[in-house]
N, C-alpha and C positions, 0 to 999 in steps of 0.2 A: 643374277638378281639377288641380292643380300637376303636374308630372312628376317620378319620380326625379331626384334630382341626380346627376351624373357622380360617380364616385370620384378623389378627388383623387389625382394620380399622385404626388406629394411623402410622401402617408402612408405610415409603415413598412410594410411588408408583411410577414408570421411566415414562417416555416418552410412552414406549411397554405396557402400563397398568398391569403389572405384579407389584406386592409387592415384597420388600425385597431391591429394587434399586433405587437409588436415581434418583430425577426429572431431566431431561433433563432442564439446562440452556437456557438463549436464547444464550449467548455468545457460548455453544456449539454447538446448532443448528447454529448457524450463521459461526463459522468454519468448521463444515461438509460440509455447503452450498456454501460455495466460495469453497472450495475442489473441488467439483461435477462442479459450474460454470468452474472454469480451467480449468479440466479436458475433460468437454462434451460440452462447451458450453454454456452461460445463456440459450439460444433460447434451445437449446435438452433438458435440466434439468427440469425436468418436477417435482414436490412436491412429487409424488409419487417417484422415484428415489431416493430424498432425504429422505423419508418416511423408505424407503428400506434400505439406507445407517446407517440411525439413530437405523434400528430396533423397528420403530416406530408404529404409525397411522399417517395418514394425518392429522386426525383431533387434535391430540398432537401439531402439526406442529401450526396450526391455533388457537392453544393457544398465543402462542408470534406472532405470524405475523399476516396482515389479508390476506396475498396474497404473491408470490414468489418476486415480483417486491419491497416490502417491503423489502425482505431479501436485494435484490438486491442495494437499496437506504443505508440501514444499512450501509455493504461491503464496499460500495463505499465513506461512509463517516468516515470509519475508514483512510483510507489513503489519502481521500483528506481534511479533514479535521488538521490532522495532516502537512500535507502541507502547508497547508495555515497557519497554525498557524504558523510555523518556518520566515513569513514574518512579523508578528507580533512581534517578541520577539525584545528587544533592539537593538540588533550585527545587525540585520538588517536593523536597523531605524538611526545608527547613525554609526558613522566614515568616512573612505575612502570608494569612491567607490569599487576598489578592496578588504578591508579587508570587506564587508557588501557579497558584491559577494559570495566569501568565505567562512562565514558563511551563505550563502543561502543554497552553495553546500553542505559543511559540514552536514546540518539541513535533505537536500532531502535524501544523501545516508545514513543518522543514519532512516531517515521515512521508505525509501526501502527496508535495514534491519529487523526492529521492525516490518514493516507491510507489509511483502514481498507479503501474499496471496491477500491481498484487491488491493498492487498495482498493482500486476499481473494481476490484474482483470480487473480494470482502464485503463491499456495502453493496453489492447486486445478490448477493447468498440469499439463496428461498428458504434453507432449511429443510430440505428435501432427505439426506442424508445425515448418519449422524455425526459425518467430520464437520457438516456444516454449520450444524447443532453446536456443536463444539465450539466451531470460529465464532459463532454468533453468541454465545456464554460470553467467550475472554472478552468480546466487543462489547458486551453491555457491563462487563465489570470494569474497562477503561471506563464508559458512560456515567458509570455510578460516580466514580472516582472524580471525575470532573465534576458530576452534582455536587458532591459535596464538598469539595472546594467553591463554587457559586452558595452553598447554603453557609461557611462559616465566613467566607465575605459577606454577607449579608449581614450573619449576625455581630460580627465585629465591625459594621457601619462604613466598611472601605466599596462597596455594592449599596446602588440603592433598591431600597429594601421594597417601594411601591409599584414595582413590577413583578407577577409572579414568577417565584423560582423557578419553576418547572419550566414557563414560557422564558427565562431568561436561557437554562438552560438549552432548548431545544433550538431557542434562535442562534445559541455557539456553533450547535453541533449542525442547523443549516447550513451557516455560512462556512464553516470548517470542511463541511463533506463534499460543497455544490464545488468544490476546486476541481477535482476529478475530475467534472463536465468541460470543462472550457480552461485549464492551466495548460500550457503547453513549454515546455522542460527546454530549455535551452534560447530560450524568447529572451526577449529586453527586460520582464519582470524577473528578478531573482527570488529563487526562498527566502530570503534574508528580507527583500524588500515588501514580499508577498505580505511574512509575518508582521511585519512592522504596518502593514495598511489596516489586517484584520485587528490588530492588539487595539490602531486608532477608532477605527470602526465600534468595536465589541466594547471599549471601556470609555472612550471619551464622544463617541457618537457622532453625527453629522453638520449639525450646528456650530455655525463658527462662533469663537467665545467674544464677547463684549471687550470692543479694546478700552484699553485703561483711559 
């Protein structure tokens, strides 16, 4: 009767320490992880859970990361990172105030889209810790940054001026955040056609216009 063959030491080895399977990413690990945050919690998601979900070790884990609160900083700079980028790009830096606006919106709901689980993650932050402190800082300086593109539309008459700022603003950033809840990434709606409903929505409103 032949004997087991040795396991060739050359074969991948997963995440589970088993041969035959390829290594666990960190970009994988790091979407299992924000999965499990959404889900449970950061505060309840405990490594081993993730450990669990991956089919792992912990200590597989604590190859890519040193700590949970790692993954956590990662997560959260997939989508504010990308945020903040879209104020940086040209459309943002230069024209009208309303078309710079515009493209602000545009830029958030294509990021919400593309990065739907990190942002998910992001606008559920308690502020419990000071990374979250942190994420929540950059998130109200994108906020600002949008008021005040709604404040100098206003004042250059391309916004009308008899609805309050604040409430103008706050109903963007409703209708901008509420996508999270219910967009689902590979559907009939695209980003593209996503933004192009909210841009109708937010600037030219519900009412159909008077035909000629």
């Amino acid at each position: 009767m032949s004997q087991p063959r040795p396991a060739d030491p050359s074969a991948p080895r997963g995440g589970n320490g088993r041969s035959g399977r390829a290594p666990y990413d960190l970009a994988t690990v790091l979407d299992i992880a924000v999965a499990a945050f959404n889900e449970f919690g950061y505060d309840a998601t405990s490594m081993g859970t993730l450990a669990e979900r991956l089919g792992t070790s912990k200590s597989a884990i604590y190859y890519h990361v040193s700590s949970k609160e790692d993954l956590l900083r990662l997560a959260l700079e997939r989508g504010l990172g990308e945020l903040e980028g879209v104020l940086s790009l040209p459309g943002a830096q230069e024209g009208t105030a309303d078309a710079r606006l515009e493209f602000v919106l545009r830029g958030a709901v294509r990021v919400l889209c593309e990065e739907l689980p990190s942002v998910t993650l992001l606008l559920r932050l308690r502020g419990n810790t000071e990374l979250e402190r942190e994420a929540l800082a950059r998130r109200r300086d994108f906020d600002h940054a949008v008021a005040t593109l709604v404040d100098e539309s206003r004042a250059d008459g391309t916004l009308r001026a008899d609805v309050d700022a604040r409430t103008t603003t706050r109903l963007l950033f409703g209708m901008i955040n509420s996508i999270v809840e219910w967009y689902k990434p590979g559907g009939p709606l695209t980003p593209d056609q996503l933004a192009d409903d909210v841009i109708t929505v937010a600037f030219e409103g519900l009412h159909p216009r008077p035909s000629a």
